[in-house]
C-alpha positions in Angstrom: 99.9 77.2 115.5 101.3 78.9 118.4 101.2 77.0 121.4 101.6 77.7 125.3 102.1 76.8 128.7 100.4 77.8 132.1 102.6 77.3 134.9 100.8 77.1 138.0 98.0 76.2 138.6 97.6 72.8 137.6 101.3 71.5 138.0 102.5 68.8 139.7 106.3 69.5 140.3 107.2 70.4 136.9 104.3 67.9 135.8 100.7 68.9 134.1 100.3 72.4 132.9 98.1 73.6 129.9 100.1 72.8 126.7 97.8 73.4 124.1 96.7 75.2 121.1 96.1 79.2 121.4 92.8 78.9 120.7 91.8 76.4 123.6 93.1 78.1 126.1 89.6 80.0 126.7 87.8 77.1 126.8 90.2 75.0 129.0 90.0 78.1 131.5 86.2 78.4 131.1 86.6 74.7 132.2 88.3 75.6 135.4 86.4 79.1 136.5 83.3 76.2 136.1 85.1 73.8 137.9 85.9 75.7 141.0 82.9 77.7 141.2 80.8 74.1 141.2 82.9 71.9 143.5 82.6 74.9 145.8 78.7 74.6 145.8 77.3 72.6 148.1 74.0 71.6 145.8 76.1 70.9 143.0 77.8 68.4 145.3 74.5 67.6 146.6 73.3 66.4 143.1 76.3 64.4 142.2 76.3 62.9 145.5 72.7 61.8 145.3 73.5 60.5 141.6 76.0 58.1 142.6 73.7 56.7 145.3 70.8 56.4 143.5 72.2 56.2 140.0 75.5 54.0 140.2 74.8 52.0 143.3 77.7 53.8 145.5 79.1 53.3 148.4 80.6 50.5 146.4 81.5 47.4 149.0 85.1 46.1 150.4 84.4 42.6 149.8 87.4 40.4 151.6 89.1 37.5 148.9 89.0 35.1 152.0 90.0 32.2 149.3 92.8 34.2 148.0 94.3 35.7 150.8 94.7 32.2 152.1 96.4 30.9 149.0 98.7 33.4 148.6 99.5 34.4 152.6 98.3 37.8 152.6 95.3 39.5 153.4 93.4 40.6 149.8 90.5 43.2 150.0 88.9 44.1 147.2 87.3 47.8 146.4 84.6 46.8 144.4 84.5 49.1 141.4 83.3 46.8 138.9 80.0 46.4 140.8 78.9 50.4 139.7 76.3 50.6 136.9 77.8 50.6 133.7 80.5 48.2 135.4 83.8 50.6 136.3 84.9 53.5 137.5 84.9 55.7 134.8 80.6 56.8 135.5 81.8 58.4 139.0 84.0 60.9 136.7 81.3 61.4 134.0 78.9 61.9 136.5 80.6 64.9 138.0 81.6 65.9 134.5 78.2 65.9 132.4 76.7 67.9 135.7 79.3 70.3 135.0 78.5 70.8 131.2 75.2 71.4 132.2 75.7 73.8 134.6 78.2 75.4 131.7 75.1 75.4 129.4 76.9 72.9 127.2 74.6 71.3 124.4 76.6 68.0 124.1 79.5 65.6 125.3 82.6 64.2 123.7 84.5 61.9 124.7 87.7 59.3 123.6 87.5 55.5 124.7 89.7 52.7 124.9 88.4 49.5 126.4 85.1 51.2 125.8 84.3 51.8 129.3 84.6 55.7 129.7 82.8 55.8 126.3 79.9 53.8 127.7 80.1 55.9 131.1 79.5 59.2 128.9 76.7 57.2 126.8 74.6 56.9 130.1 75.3 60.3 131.2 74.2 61.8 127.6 71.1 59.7 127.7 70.5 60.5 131.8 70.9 64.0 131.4 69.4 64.8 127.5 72.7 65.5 126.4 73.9 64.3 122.8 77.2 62.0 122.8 80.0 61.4 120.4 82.7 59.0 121.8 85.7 58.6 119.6 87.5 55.3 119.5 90.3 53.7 117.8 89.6 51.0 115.1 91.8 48.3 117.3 90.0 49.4 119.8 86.8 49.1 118.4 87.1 45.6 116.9 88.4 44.1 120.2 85.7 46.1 122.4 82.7 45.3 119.6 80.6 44.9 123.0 81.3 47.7 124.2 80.8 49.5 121.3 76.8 48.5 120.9 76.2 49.3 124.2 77.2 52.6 123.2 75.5 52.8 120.4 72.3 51.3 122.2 72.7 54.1 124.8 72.3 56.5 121.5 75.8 57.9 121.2 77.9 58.3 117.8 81.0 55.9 117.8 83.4 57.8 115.6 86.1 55.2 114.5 90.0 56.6 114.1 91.7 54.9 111.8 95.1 56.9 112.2 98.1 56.3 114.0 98.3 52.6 116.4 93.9 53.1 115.6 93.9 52.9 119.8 93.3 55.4 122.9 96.3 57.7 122.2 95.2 58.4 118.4 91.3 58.9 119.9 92.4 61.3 122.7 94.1 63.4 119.6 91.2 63.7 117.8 88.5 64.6 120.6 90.6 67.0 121.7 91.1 67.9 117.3 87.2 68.1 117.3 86.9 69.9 120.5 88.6 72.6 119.0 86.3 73.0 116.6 83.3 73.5 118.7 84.1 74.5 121.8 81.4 76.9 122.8 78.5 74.4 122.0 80.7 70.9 123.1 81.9 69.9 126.5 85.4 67.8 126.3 84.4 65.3 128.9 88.2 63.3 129.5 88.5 60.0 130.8 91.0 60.1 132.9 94.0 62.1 135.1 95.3 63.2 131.6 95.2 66.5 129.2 95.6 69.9 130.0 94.6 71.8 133.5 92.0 71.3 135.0 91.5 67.9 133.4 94.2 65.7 136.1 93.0 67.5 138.8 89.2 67.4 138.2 89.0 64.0 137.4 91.0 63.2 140.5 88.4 64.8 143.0 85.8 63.0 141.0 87.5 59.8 141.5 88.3 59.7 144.6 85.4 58.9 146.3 87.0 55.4 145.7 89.8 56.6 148.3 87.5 58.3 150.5 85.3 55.3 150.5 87.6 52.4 150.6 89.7 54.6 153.8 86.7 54.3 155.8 85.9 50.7 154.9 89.4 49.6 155.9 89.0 51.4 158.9 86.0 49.5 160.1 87.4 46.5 159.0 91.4 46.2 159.5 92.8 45.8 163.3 95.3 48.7 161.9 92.5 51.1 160.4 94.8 51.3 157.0 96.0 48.4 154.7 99.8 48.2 154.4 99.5 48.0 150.5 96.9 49.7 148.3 97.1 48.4 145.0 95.5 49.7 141.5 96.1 49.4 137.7 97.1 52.5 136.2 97.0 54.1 132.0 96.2 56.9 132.2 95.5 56.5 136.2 92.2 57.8 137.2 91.1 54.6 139.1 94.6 55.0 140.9 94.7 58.5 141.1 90.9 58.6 143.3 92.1 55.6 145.4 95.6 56.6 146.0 93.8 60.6 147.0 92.3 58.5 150.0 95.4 57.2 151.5 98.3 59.8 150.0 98.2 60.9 153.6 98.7 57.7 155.4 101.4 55.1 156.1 100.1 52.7 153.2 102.6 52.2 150.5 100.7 52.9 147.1 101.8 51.0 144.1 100.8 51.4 140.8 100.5 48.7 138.1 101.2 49.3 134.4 100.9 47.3 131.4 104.5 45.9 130.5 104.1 47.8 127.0 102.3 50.5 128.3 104.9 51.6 131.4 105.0 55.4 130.9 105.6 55.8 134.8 107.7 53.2 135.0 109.8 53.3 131.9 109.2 57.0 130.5 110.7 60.0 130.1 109.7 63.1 129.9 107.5 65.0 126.9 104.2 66.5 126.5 101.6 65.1 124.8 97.7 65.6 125.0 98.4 68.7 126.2 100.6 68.3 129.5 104.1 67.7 130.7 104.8 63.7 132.0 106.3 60.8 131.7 105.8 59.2 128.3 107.4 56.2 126.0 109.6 57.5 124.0 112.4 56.9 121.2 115.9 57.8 120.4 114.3 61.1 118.9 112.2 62.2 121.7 109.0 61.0 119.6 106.3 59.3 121.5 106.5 55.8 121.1 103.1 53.2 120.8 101.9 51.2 123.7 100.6 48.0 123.8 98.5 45.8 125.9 96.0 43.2 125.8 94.0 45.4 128.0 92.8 48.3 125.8 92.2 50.9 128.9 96.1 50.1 129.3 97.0 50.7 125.6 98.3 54.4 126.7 102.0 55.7 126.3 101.9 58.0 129.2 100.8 58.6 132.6 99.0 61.4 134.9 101.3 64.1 135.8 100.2 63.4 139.1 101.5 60.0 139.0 104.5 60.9 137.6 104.9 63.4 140.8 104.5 60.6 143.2 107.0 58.9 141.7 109.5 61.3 141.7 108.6 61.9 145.5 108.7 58.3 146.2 105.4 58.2 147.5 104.1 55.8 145.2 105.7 53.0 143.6 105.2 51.9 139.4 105.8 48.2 138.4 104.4 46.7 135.7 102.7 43.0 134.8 102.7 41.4 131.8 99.9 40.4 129.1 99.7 36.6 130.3 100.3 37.2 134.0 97.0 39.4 133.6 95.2 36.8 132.1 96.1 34.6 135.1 95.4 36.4 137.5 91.6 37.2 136.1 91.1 33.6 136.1 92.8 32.7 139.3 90.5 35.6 141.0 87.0 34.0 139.0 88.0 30.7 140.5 89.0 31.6 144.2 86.4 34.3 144.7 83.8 34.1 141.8 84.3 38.0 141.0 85.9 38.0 136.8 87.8 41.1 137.0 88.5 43.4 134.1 91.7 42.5 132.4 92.9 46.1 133.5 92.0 45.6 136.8 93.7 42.3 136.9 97.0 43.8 136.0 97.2 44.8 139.5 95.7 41.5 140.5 98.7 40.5 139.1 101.3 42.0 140.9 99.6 41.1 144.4 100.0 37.4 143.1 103.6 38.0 141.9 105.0 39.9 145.1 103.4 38.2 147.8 105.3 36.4 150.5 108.3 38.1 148.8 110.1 41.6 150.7 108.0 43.4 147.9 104.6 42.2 149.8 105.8 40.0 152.8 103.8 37.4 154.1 100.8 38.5 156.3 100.4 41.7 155.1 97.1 43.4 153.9 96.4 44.7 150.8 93.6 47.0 149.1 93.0 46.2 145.7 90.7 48.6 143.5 88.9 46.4 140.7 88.0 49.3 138.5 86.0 47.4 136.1 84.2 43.8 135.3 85.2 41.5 132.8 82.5 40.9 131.5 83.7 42.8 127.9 86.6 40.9 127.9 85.4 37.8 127.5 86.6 37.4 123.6 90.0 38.1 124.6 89.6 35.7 127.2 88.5 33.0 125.1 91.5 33.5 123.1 94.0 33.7 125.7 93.1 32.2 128.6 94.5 28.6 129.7 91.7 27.3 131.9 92.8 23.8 132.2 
């Protein structure tokens, strides 16, 4: 199967690109022609916009941890993702993307999940918009996200279970983009994150980052200093990091990124393509990509953005990562001080803010936006295994 590249657009440095199978290229460029043409339309803007007001509840708030911050010597604001409907971020970028398939005269979505969320986010838009929905999962993915998975199902979307490879996101994302392939002209490939080929990390980027845009002029009505010093977000793939980071990329904060420890494609990768662009991916001895793991399945990803990648190479962003159990602290820790039960992804970066502060990595008296991209509240079997409440 011959395979190629497009160079630019849609690189970042020698990141992203198009990397995919001869026969998808029309599609992924019908993608972008759409793309463009609709993002420069005001009343297509106009109609996304007055979805996520009316629809998902946005502007989302800034909601200070006054408990926190005080416990841990630096000043903790939280961008409150996990208050949207549906309960993350993922419904801003499916939003924008099920308009778009419309507008393309597409008949129906697909869509690959992890921790469920961007599967239920499509769910809603399908049954919003008339559209039918098939969300492909893997079968790790789907035992330990079973809520998840009947809220899809409720919603009226197919759940396709993969039972190849680790059975989690990575082998999903291979076979919606395997079915997309096989229905291109009727289906609309909607991805959940800053990953795939172009336009895919870009698009999903200027969906998300109304969380940027949003939580830049939050800060500014509420920080002495107009922008936080720190602005924190978990990152798999990256889309929740991606739209927040897009808001203050242009500003003295220092970004920093939080992986899973067995997930750290940013932090530990090297270069490779996979899911059809060039990044930073686990990898063995022989090049080949290696599994992930986390307890937090929207973590459970080998690779990162090319855009993230990018950043790091600049130095403009920073990638650490947190463990399993220090994520499971710091969800509790944030239930108890503030009464918000963060995702576990969400609370990867949670982590990190606990970990660093009053150290030089986040020095005492410092502020700190935190993006909680999603709610725990589908966590709460893993929780009940793992967490130590005491």
């Amino acid at each position: 199967m011959t395979v190629r590249a497009t160079v630019p657009p849609g690189r970042y440095g020698s990141y992203g690109g198009r990397y995919v199978p001869e026969s998808l290229i029309p599609a992924c460029e019908a993608v972008a022609e759409a793309f463009s043409e609709a993002w420069a339309d005001p009343r297509f803007r106009g109609s996304l916009t007055a979805l996520l007001s009316a629809h998902v509840g946005r502007p989302t708030p800034l909601t200070p941890a006054v408990r926190l911050s005080a416990e841990l010597g630096v000043t903790v604001l939280l961008k409150r993702e996990d208050l949207t409907h549906t309960g993350s971020h993922k419904i801003n970028n499916v939003l924008g993307q099920a308009l778009l398939a419309r507008r393309m005269g597409r008949t129906r979505l697909i869509a690959e999940t992890g921790a469920g969320m961007h599967g239920v986010a499509t769910a809603t838009a399908g049954a919003l918009l008339g559209l039918p929905v098939t969300v492909f999962m893997g079968e790790r993915d789907v035992e330990r996200q079973a809520h998840n998975v009947f809220r899809m199902r409720l919603l009226g979307a197919e759940v396709v279970t993969v039972t190849t490879g680790s059975r989690t996101l990575k082998d999903a994302t291979s076979e919606a983009m395997r079915h997309w392939v096989t229905d291109a002209d009727e289906a609309y490939y909607c991805v959940g994150s800053v990953i795939g080929p172009h336009p895919y990390p870009m698009m999903v980027r200027e969906f998300q980052r109304v969380i940027g845009d949003e939580a830049r002029q939050q800060c500014a009505a509420e920080l002495p200093a107009a922008t936080p010093d720190y602005v924190v977000a978990c990152v798999g793939g990256g889309s929740n990091a991606a739209g927040t980071f897009a808001g203050f990329v242009e500003t003295s904060a220092k970004l920093v990124g939080v992986e899973a420890e067995g997930g750290s494609g940013a932090a530990n990768g090297e270069v490779g393509v996979l899911h059809g662009f060039r990044s930073l991916f686990l990898q063995d001895e022989h090049g080949q990509i290696r599994e992930a793991h986390s307890i937090a399945a929207g973590l459970d990803y080998p690779g990162v953005g090319p855009e993230h990648a990018y950043l790091r190479d600049l130095g403009r962003a920073r990638y650490v990562t947190a463990s399993d159990g220090e994520a499971i602290a710091a969800a509790v820790r944030l239930a108890r001080a503030e009464g918000v039960l963060p995702a576990i992804e969400s609370a990867h970066a949670l982590a990190w803010v606990v970990r660093a502060a009053g150290t030089p990595e986040l020095p005492s008296g410092s502020t700190v936006l935190v993006t909680l991209s999603g709610r725990g509240d589908k966590d709460v079997t893993t929780l009940i295994a793992e967490a130590d409440l005491g």
